[in-house]
C-alpha positions in Angstrom: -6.8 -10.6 -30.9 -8.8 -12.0 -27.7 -5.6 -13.8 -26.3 -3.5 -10.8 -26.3 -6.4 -8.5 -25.3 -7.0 -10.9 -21.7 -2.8 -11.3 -21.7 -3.0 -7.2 -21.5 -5.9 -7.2 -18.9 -4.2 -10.1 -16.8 -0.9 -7.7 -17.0 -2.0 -4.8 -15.6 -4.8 -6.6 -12.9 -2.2 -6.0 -10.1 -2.1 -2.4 -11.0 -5.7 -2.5 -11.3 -6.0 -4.0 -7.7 -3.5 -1.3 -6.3 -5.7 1.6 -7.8 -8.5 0.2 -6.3 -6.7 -0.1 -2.6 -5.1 3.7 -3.2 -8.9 5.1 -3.7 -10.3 2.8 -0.7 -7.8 4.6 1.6 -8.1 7.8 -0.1 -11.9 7.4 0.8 -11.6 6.1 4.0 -9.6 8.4 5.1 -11.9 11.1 4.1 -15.2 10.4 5.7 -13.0 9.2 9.1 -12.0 12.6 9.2 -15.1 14.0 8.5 -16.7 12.1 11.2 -14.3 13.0 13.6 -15.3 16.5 14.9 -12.4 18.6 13.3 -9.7 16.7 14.2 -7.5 15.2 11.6 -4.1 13.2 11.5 -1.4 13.6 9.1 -1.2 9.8 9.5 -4.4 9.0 7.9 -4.2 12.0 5.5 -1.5 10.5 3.6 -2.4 6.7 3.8 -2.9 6.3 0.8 0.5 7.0 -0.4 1.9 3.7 0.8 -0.6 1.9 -1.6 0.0 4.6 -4.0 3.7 4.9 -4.3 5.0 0.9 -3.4 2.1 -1.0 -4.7 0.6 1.0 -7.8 3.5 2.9 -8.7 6.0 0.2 -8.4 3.9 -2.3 -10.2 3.6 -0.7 -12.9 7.0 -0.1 -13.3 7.8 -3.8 -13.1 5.0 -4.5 -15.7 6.2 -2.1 -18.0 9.7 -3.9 -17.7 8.6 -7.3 -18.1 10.2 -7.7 -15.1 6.9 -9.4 -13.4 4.6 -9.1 -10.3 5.1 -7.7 -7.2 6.2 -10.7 -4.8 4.3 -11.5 -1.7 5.9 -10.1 0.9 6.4 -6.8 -0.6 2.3 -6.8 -0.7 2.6 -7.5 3.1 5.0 -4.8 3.8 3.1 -2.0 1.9 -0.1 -2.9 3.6 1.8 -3.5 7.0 3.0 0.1 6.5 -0.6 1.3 5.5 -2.2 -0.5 8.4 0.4 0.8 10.5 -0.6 4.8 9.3 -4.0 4.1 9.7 -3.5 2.8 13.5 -1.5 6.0 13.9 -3.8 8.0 13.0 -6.6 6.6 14.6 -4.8 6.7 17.8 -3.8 10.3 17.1 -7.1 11.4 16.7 -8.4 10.0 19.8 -5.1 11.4 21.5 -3.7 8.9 22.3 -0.4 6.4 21.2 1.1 3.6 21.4 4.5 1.8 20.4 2.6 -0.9 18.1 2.6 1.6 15.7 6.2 1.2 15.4 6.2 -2.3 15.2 3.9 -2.2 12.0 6.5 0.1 10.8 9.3 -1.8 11.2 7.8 -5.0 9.9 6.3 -3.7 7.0 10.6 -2.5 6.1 11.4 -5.8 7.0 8.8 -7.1 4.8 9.9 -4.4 1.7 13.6 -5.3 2.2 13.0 -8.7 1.8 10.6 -8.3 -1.2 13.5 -6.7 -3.0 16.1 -9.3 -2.0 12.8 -11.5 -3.9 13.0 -9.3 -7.3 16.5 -9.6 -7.4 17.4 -13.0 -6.9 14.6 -14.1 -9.2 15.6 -16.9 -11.6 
């Protein structure tokens, strides 16, 4: 009963770990804002749906399946592409930009499409 109790927590930790980065954001996000006189960016608004919808979303998915963890540089693309809002929308609410954004945006697809060329050449 023990084994198959840590088995079940050791299953779902990456979920676990993906919840907990979703909320950080979520909560970030929040007091940022509030600290920021009024002005707000849709860019750190939603944040937290990068971590929400490609990490915890999508592992869980692949847990229920048995079809495994999320490889590595999937990780680094969803938290290229959440780094990359959360410079956006730092940037917006100082009114200002910049084109590194994009480049966090373009290498966290990268990163994503080659995490799926991961999951489905796995032996």
């Amino acid at each position: 009963m023990t084994l198959s109790t840590s088995v079940t927590e050791h299953k779902y930790k990456e979920v676990i770990v993906w919840s907990g980065i979703t909320a950080f954001t979520i909560i970030f996000a929040a007091v940022y804002e509030h600290f920021s006189f009024g002005v707000y960016s849709n860019a750190m608004i939603f944040m937290f749906v990068f971590p929400l919808v490609l990490g915890t979303l999508t592992s869980l998915i692949l847990t229920i399946k048995g079809w495994g963890s999320l490889p590595r540089l999937w990780n680094d693309g969803v938290l290229a592409l959440t780094l990359g809002s959360l410079l956006t929308g730092v940037l917006e609410i100082y009114g200002t930009d910049s084109m590194l954004t994009i480049l966090f945006m373009l290498a966290g697809f990268v990163l994503l499409g080659l995490g799926v060329l991961q999951i489905v050449f796995r032996k």
